[in-house]
N, C-alpha and C positions, 0 to 999 in steps of 0.2 A: 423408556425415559432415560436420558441424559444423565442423573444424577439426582443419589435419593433425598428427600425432603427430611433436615434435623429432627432427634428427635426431643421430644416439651421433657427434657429432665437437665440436670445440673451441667450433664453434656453440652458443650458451644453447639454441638450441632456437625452435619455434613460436613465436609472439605474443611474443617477449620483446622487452620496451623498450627503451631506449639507459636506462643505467645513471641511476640518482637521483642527485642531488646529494646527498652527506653531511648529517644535521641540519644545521640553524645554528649549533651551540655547539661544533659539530666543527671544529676546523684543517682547513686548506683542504687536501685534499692534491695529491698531486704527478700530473700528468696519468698514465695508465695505460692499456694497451691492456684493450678489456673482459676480466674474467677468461674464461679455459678451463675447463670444468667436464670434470674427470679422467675418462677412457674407461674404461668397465667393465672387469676382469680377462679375457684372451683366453681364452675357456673352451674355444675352438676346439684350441688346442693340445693334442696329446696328453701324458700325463707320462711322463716319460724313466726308462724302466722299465731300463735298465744300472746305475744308479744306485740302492741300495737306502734307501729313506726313511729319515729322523732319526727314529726312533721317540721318543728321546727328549727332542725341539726340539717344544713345543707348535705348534699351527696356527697360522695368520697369522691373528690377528685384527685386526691393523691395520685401521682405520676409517678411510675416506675422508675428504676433508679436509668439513670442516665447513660443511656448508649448515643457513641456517634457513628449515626449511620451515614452512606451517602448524600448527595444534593437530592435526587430522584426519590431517592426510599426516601427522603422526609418530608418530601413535596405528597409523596402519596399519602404516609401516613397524616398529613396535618388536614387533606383534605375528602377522610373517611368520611363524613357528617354532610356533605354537595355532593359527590361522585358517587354512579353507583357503578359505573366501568370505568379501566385506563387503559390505554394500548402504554404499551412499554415499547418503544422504536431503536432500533442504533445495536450497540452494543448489548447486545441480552445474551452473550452465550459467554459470559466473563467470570473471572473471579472477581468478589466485592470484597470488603474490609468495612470490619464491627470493630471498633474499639470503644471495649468498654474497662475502667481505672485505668486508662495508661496501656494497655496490654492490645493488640491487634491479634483477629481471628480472623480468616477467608472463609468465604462461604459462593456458593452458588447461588443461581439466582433464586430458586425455591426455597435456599435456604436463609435467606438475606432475608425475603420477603415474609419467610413462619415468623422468625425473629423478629420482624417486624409489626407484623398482627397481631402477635399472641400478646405479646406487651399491650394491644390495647383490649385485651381481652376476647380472641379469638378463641374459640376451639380446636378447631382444624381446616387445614387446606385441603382442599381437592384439586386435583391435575386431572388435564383432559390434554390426549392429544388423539390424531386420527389410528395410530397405531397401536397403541396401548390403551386407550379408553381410558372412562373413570379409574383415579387411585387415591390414596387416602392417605396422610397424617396427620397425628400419632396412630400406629395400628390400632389402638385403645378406642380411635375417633372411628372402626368401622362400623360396627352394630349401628349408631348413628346415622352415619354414611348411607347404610344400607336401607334404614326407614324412609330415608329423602329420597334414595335414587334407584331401590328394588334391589332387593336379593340377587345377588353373582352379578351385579352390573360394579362393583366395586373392587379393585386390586387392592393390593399394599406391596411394602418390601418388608421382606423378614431376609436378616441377618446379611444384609446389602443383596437379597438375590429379588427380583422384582416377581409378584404373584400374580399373573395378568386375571382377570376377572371371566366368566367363566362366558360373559355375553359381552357384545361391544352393540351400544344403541347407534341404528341410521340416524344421520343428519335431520330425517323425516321425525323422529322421537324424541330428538334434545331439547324443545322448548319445555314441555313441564317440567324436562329433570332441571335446565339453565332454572327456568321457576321456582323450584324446588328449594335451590340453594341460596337464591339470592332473596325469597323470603325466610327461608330458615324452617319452611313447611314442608311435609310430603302435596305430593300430587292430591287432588281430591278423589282420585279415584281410589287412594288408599287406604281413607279416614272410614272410621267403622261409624254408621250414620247413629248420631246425637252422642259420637263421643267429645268428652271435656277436652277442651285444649289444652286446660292450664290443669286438671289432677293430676297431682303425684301417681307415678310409678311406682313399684316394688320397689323396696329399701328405698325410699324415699328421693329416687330421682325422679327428675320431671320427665312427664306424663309424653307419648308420642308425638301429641302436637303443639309439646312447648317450641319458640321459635329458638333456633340455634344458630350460633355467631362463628360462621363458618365464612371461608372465601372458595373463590375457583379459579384455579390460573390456568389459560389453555394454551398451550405449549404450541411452539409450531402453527401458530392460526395459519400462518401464509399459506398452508399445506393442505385448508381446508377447501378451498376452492381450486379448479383448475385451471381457469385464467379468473381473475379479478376483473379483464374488463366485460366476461361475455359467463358472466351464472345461470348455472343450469336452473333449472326451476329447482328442486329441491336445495340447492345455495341458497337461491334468492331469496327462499323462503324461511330460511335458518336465520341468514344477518337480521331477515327483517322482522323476527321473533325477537332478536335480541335489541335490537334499537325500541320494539313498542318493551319491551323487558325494562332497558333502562327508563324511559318515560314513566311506567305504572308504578312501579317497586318500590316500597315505602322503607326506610331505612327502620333497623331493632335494634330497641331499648336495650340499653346493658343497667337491670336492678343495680347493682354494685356502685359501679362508677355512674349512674345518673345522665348518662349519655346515647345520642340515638345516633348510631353510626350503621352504613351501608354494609350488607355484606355483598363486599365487593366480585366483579368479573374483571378478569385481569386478560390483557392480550396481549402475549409476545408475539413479536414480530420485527425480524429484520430490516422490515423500510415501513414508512408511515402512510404508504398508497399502497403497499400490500394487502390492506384491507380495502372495502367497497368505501368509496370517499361520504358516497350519500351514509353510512355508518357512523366512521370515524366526526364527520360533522353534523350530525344528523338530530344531534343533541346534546343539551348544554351539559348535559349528565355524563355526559363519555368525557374523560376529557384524556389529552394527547401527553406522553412526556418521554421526552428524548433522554438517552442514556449515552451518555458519552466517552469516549475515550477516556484513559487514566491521564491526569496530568501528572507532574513531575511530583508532587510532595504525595500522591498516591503511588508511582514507582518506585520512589524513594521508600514507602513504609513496606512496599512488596520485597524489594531488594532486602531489607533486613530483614523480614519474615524468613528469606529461604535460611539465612544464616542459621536460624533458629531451627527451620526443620529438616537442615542436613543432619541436626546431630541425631545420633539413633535415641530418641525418648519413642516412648510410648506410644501411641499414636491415639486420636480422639476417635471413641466408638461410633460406628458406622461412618466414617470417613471414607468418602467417595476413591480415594485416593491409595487406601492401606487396609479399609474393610477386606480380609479373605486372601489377601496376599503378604504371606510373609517375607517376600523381595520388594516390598515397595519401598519407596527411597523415604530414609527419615526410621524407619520401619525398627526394631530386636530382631537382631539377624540380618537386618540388606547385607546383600553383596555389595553394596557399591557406597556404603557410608564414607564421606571424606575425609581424608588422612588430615594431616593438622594444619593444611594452606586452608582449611576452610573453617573458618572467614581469613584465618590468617592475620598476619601484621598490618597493622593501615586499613584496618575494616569499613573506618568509616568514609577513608578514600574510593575506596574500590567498591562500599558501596555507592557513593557519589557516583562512580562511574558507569555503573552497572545502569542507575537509574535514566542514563544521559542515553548510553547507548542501546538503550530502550525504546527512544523515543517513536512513537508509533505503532509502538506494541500495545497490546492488550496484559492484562495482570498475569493472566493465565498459560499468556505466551510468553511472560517471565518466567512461571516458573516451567514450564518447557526447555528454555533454555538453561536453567538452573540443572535440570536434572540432564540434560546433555552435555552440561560440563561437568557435573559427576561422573555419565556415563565415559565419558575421553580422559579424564584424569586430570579434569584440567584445575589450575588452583584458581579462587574464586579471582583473584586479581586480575584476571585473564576473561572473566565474563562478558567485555566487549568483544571480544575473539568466540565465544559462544554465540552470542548475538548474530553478529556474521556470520557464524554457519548456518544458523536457525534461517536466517534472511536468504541468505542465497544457494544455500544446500552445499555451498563446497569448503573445504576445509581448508585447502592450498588458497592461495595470496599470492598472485603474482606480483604483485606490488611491493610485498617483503622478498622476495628471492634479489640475492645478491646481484644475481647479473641484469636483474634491471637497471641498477644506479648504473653498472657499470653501461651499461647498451646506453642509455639518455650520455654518458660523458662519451663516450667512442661515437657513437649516433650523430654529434654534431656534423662530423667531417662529412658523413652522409648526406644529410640535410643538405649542407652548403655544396655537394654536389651537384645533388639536383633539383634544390631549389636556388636559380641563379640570379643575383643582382639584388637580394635581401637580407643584408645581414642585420639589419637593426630587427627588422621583425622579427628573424630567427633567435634571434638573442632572448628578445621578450617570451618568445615560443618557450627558448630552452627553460627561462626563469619559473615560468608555470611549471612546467614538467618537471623541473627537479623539486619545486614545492609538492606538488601531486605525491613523485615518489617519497616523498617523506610524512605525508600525511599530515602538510600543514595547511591544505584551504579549507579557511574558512576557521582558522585558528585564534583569530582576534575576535570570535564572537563567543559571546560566554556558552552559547549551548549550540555547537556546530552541526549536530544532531549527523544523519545521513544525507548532507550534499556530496555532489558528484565530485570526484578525486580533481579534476580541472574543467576549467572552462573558458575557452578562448570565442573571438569574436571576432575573423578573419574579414576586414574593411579593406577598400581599396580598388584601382581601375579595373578591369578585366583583364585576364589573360596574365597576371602578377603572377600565379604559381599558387596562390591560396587552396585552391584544391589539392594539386602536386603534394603542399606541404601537407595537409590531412595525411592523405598517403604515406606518406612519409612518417610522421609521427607514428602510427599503427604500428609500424614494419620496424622501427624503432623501440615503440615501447614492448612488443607482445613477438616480434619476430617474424611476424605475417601479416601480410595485406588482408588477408580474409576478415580480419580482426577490425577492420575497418566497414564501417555501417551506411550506407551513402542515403539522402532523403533530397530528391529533388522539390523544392518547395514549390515549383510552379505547379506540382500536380497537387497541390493543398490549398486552393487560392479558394476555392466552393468554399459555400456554409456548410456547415455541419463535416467538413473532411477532415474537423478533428477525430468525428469516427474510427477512422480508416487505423490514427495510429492507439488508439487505446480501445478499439472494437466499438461495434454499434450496442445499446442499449435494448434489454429485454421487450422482444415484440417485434427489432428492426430488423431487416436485413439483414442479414452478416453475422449477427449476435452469436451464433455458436464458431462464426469463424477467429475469433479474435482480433487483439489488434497487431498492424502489423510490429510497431516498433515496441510494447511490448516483450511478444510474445519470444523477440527476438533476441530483447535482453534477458528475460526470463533465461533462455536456450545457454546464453554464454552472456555471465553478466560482464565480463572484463571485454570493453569495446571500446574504440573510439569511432564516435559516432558524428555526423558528417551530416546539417542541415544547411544544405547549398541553398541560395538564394533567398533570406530568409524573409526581405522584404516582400516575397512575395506570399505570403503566407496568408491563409485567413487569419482575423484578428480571435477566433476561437481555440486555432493552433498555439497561437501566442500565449492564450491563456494559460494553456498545457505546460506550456514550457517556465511561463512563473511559477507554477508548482514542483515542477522537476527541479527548476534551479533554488528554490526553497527549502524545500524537503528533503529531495532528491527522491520521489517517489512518484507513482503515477497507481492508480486503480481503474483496472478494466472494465468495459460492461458487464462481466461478468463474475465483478465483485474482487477479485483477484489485484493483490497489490504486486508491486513490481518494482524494485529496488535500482536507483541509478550510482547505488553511492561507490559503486568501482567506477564507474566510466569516467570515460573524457571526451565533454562536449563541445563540438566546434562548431561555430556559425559564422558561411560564408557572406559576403554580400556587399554590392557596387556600392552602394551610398554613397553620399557623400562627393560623388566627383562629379555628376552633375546637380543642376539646381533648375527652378521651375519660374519662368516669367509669371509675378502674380498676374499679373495684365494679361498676355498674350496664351500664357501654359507651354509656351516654347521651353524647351530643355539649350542651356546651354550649361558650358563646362565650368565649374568652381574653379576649378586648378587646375593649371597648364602641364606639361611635362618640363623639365628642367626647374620646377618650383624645391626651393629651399627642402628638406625631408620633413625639418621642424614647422614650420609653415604650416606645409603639405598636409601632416597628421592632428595638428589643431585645427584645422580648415573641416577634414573630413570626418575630426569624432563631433565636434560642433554639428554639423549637418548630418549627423547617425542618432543624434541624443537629438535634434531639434523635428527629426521626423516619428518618433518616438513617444516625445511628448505631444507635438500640435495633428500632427497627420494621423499616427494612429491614435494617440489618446492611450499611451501604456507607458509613461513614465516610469513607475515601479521596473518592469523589464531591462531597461536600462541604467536602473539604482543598481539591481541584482549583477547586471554586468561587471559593473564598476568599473575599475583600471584593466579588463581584460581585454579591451579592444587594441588591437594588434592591426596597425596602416602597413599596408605595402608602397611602396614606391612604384614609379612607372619604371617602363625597361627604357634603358639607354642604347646607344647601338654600340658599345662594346659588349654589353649583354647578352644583346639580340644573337651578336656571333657567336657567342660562347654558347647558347640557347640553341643556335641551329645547327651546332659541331654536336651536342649531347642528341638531338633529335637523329643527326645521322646514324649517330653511332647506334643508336636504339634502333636503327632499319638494320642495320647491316648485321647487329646481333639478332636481331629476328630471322634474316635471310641463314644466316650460317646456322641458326637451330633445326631451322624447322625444313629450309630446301638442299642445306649443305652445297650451299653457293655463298661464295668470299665477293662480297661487293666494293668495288675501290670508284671513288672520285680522282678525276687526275685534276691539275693543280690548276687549269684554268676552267675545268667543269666545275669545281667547289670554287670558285671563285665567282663564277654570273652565278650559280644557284645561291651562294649566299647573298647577292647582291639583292636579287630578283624575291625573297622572301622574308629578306629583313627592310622592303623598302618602306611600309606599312607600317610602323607599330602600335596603331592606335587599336589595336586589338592585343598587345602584346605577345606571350610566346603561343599560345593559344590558335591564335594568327599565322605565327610565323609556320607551326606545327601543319595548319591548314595549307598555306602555299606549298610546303614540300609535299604534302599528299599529291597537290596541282602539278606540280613542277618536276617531282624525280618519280613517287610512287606507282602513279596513273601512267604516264608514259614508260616506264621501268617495266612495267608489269604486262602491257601491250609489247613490248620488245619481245620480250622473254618467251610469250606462246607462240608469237613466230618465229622466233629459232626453235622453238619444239623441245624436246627433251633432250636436256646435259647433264653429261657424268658426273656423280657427284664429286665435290672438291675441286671442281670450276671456278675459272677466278672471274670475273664480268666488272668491265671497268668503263666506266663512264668518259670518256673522253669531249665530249664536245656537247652542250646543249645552245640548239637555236631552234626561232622559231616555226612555225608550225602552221601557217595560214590556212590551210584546207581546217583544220581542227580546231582552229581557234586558242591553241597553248603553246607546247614546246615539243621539241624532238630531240631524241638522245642517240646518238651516234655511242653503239658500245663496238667493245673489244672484247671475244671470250677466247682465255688461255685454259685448255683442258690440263685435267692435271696431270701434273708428270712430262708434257712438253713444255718444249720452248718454245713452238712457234707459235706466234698467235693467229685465231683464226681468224678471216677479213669479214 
C-alpha cells in the first residue's frame, strides 16, 4: 500500500498538514489547538431494547459538523443511498484538502475517502490491492474484518509499518469476500446453522451476523487484469461477480441516523477504460466520477499549507510523510528546516506565485517541489525556480546566463550575415528573442502559466532564408546548431502521425518507443525547434501544437508529460504567396516580386489567417499565433549576388577544411557563374544554392579525380567556364599552382 489509511480518533488522520494560515484579508485569529474531527456514531452499541422507540420522534438526522471536502468526495458521499460502486478515474494518486473551521489538512486518497465515510457513519475501510491483499481501518475494525473475510486474510498497519496478511485470496475466491462486505455479512459458509443474526454478543456488542457499515476501496484495479481488452477466464469471471454484485446488493440500514446507505466498492483507476467497459456501464449502480486536476484556488490553499509545514511543529500521528522518520521535513529535529526566507516577506506574493507556477501540477507535486527547495536552500520566493527544476530536472537556465542577452545583441550582425536581403524580418525575429530572453511572452496574460519562451511563424516565398534563419537563431541563442530540432511536416500529412511526435497509444505500434518530438525535448529541453512546412501537416498535428502553444505541454502515450516552456518554436511555411482559382483550382501568384514589403506582408498574413480559418477550420491556431508571424520578402538581384558570393565562400571553406585545397574564382569565371545561377529567382537563394551545385560543384569535382591526387596546400583556380554539349551543363577550365611554386601547372 501507498499510504496508510487515518486513524477514527481526534487525529486529522494520514498525510495531514499543520493547518493553513487563514487568507490574507482574513483577521488573524486567535491561536487554536488543531481541530478534532468528531468520531463516528458507536454502531458497536447494542439498542436498549427495555425502552420501547419514540415512533413518533423522527430519526436523527443531525449532520456532522461541516467539513469541505472536494467536488468528487461530495458527489460520492451525497450519492451513498443509489450507488453501490464508483470508479474513481484521473487523478487518484494526489494529495486532497479537508478544511474544516477555516483550517486545511491533506490527506491521501484513503485518507480523504475514511474521512469521508466515517462522517456518515462508516465503521471501517478495507483496501484491496493485488499485492498486498485485504487490509484494514481502524486496527480496532480487525476482529470485524476478519469475521466477513476469514482469519489471516486481513492486514493492518501498526505504527506506519504495513502487516501483510498471512493468505492473499485468488481472483477465483473474491466474490463471497466482495459479498461479504458489501452486504456487511460473513460468507454463509461461516454462519453456525440457526444462529441469530441480530443477538448480542458478549459485553453487549452485536452478535456476528449483525450487518456492518464498512466500505472496500481496490487500489490499483488497472493492475488486476492483464490486458482489459482480452480476460482470462478467471478476470472475466471476477468483473462479472462484481457487476451481478452491484445489481443484487441491498443497501444497510444505519438505526442512528435512519438511513439506508450502500456499502460502497470503490475503484481506483487511472483511466476510465482501464476497467472492462461492459463493468463500468453495465449498471446504473456503478457509477463513474472523474477526479481532476487541482485548479488554482486548490494550489493556492496547497502553496500556504507548505508555509505552514516547513516550520518544525510536531507532526500529525501516523502521517504518511514523518511517521518513523525523524529527518522528515516539517519534522523536531529536520536537518533541513527553513531558515527565515520561509515564507519570508511578501508571503502572500510568492505564495501567488508558487501557485501560478504550478500550473499543471498535481498537490502532491507541490509539495515535492516544496521540499526540493528546502532541500537547495532555496527561499520560498524562489519556488517558481523550484518548479522548474521539478519540471525539467535541471537546475542551470540558460535563459538566465549573462551571455545569452549578450549572444542575441552581438548575434544580430550574425544573422544579417547570413541571412541576406531580410532585415524587417530580422528585426521582428530579434524583438521576439530579446522578449524570450527576458521571460516576457506571454506576459499580458494574467496566468502565463508554462508557454514556450518564443514563438515565431516564418511566412513567405521559398528559398527567402526562413530555414537559414532557424539555424541561425539556435547557434545564436544556445551556441550550437545541434540545439536546433528540424520536423519536416510533409512526413506528418497521414492520419493518425500525430503519433509519431508524442508516441502511439497503449496496444499500438510503437507504444514502448515513444514519441519522437517529445522524447527529444525531454533529452535537452532548451531547443529551438524547427516545424518546416507546416501547412502540410495533418490537421491532428495541429491539434498538438494548440496545446504546446497553450500550455506549453504535451503528454505521451505513455502518460508522461513533457514540458516546452524553455523552447523556441518556429514554423516555417509558403502561404500566402500563391492563391487557388475557386473555379479552375489553378494556383496562381498573390504577390509579385518587386511588390511594396508593406503590401506584401498584409497580402500574405491575410492568406495564412484565411487558410486557417476556411481551409483547415483551426482558427484558434492562429489566435494563438497572434503578431508572431514574421513575411520575408523575395530576393532581389542585388541579393541574389550577395547570396551567391556567401554560397562560394561556404565551398571554398569546405574545400580548404576538409581537401586542403585553396579554391579561387578568376574575375570573369565568377562573373558567367553568378550570371548563370542568379538568372532564376523564383526559387530564391535555395535555387541559386542548387545551380552552383550544377555549375561549379558537379563539374569541380569531375575535374579534380582527373587530375588525381594534389599536394595538399594546392591552389585550383577556376579560370574559364563554358559550355559543355556532350553533358548537357558546363565545363571548367582550371589552373593548379602546387604549393611553394610559382609556375602553374597547364
Amino acid at each position: 500500500m501507498s499510504e496508510p489509511v487515518p486513524p477514527p480518533s481526534a487525529d486529522p488522520g494520514p498525510g495531514a498538514a499543520p493547518a493553513a494560515p487563514p487568507p490574507p484579508h482574513a483577521p488573524t485569529p486567535v491561536p487554536v489547538t488543531p481541530p478534532n474531527l468528531p468520531e463516528p456514531p458507536n454502531l458497536a452499541e447494542p439498542p436498549n431494547l427495555a425502552k420501547p422507540p419514540n415512533l413518533t420522534k423522527p430519526p436523527n438526522l443531525t449532520k456532522p459538523p461541516a467539513l469541505e471536502l472536494p467536488p468528487f468526495a461530495q458527489e460520492l458521499a451525497g450519492t451513498l443511498s443509489v450507488h453501490a460502486q464508483y470508479v474513481l478515474h484521473g487523478n487518484v494518486r494526489d494529495d486532497y484538502l479537508i478544511r474544516h473551521r477555516g483550517q486545511d489538512r491533506r490527506f491521501g486518497m484513503a485518507g480523504l475517502l475514511w474521512h469521508t465515510l466515517r462522517h456518515h457513519g462508516y465503521e471501517a475501510l478495507v483496501r484491496y490491492d493485488v499485492v498486498d491483499g485485504f487490509t484494514v481501518h481502524p486496527a480496532a475494525a480487525l476482529p470485524d474484518a476478519e469475521r466477513l473475510l476469514g482469519r489471516g486474510t486481513v492486514g493492518r498497519r501498526h505504527r506506519d509499518r504495513l502487516l501483510r496478511a498471512a493468505t492473499r485470496p485468488a481472483l477465483r475466491e473474491m466474490e463471497p469476500l466482495l459479498r461479504a462486505v458489501a452486504t456487511g455479512l460473513p460468507p454463509q459458509r461461516h454462519l453456525r446453522q440457526g444462529a441469530d443474526r441480530t443477538a448480542p454478543g458478549p459485553e453487549g456488542e452485536p452478535g456476528p451476523q449483525a450487518p456492518r457499515r464498512l466500505a472496500l476501496l481496490i487500489d490499483y484495479a488497472a493492475r488486476i487484469s492483464t490486458d482489459v481488452g482480452h480476460l482470462s477466464e478467471a478476470e472475466r469471471d471476477f468483473f462479472l461477480a462484481c457487476l451481478k454484485l452491484a445489481n443484487d446488493v441491498a443497501p444497510v440500514h444505519h438505526q442512528r441516523s435512519g438511513r439506508d446507505l450502500f456499502n460502497p466498492i470503490i475503484w481506483l483507476t487511472e483511466g476510465e477504460r482501464d476497467l472492462p467497459n461492459w463493468l463500468v456501464s453495465g449498471s446504473d449502480r456503478i457509477r463513474t466520477i472523474g477526479v481532476p486536476l487541482p485548479d488554482l484556488g486548490d494550489r493556492e490553499r496547497m502553496a500556504r499549507l507548505q508555509t505552514t509545514e516547513a516550520a518544525p511543529v510536531p507532526s500529525a500521528p501516523g502521517s504518511p510523510d514523518t511517521a518513523g522518520s525523524p529527518d522528515a521535513p516539517g519534522s523536531p529535529g529536520t536537518s533541513d528546516a527553513p531558515d527565515a526566507q520561509w515564507p519570508g516577506p511578501d508571503a502572500d506574493r510568492a505564495t501567488h506565485e508558487f501557485a501560478r507556477a504550478a500550473a499543471g501540477l498535481t498537490l502532491r507535486e507541490m509539495r515535492e517541489c516544496a521540499r526540493l527547495a528546502r532541500d537547495r536552500r532555496l527561499p520560498y520566493a524562489r519556488m517558481p525556480d523550484a518548479v522548474r527544476i521539478y519540471r525539467l530536472g535541471v537546475e542551470d537556465n540558460p535563459w538566465r546566463r549573462a551571455h545569452v542577452r549578450r549572444q542575441i545583441s552581438e548575434g544580430e550582425r550574425l544573422i544579417r550575415a547570413r541571412v541576406k536581403g531580410q532585415d524587417r524580418a530580422i528585426d521582428t525575429t530579434m524583438d521576439i528573442l530579446k522578449r524570450a530572453a527576458l521571460g516576457l511572452s506571454g506576459a499580458q496574460a494574467a496566468h502565463p502559466g508554462t508557454r514556450p519562451r518564443g514563438v515565431l511563424f516564418f511566412a513567405g516565398p521559398t528559398g527567402t532564408g526562413k530555414t537559414e534563419l532557424a539555424k541561425t537563431v539556435a547557434t545564436v541563442l544556445f551556441g550550437r546548431e545541434d540545439a536546433y530540432l528540424r520536423f519536416d511536416m510533409s512526413e506528418f500529412s497521414a492520419p493518425h502521425s500525430a503519433d509519431r511526435l508524442v508516441g502511439a497509444p497503449p496496444g499500438y505500434v510503437g507504444y514502448e518507443a515513444g514519441g519522437e518530438l517529445t522524447s527529444k525535448v525531454r533529452a535537452d529541453p532548451f531547443r529551438v525547434i524547427l516545424f518546416d512546412e507546416i501547412e502540410k501537416a495533418d490537421k491532428g498535428v495541429l491539434d498538438k501544437f494548440l496545446q504546446v502553444l497553450e500550455d506549453g505541454r504535451l503528454t505521451d502515450g505513455q502518460g508522461i508529460t513533457t514540458y516546452f516552456s524553455e523552447c523556441v518554436l518556429i514554423f516555417t511555411s509558403n502561404l500566402g504567396v500563391l492563391t487557388e482559382d475557386p473555379v479552375t483550382g489553378a494556383k496562381r501568384p498573390a504577390v509579385e516580386p518587386g511588390t511594396d514589403y508593406a503590401e506584401l506582408a498584409a497580402t500574405i498574413r491575410e492568406n495564412v489567417k484565411r487558410h486557417f480559418v476556411e481551409v483547415v477550420g483551426r482558427p484558434e491556431l492562429m489566435n494563438r499565433l497572434g503578431g508572431n508571424v514574421v513575411v520575408f520578402d523575395f530576393i532581389g538581384r542585388e541579393v541574389a549576388r550577395s547570396i551567391f558570393d556567401l554560397q562560394v565562400r561556404n565551398i571554398q571553406a569546405l574545400m580548404r577544411r576538409d581537401q586542403q585545397l585553396h579554391l579561387r574564382l578568376s574575375e570573369q569565371a565568377g562573373a558567367d557563374l553568378a550570371a548563370r545561377c542568379t538568372a532564376d529567382l523564383d526559387n530564391g537563394g535555395r535555387g541559386i544554392g542548387n545551380a552552383l551545385e550544377t555549375l561549379l560543384i558537379n563539374p569541380l569535382a569531375r575535374a579534380l579525380f582527373e587530375e588525381g591526387e594534389l599536394p595538399e596546400g594546392s591552389t585550383v583556380t577556376v579560370t574559364s567556364v563554358t559550355e559543355d554539349p556532350e553533358r548537357g551543363g558546363v565545363r571548367l577550365r582550371l589552373r593548379i599552382d602546387a604549393p611553394g611554386e610559382g609556375v602553374p601547372r597547364p
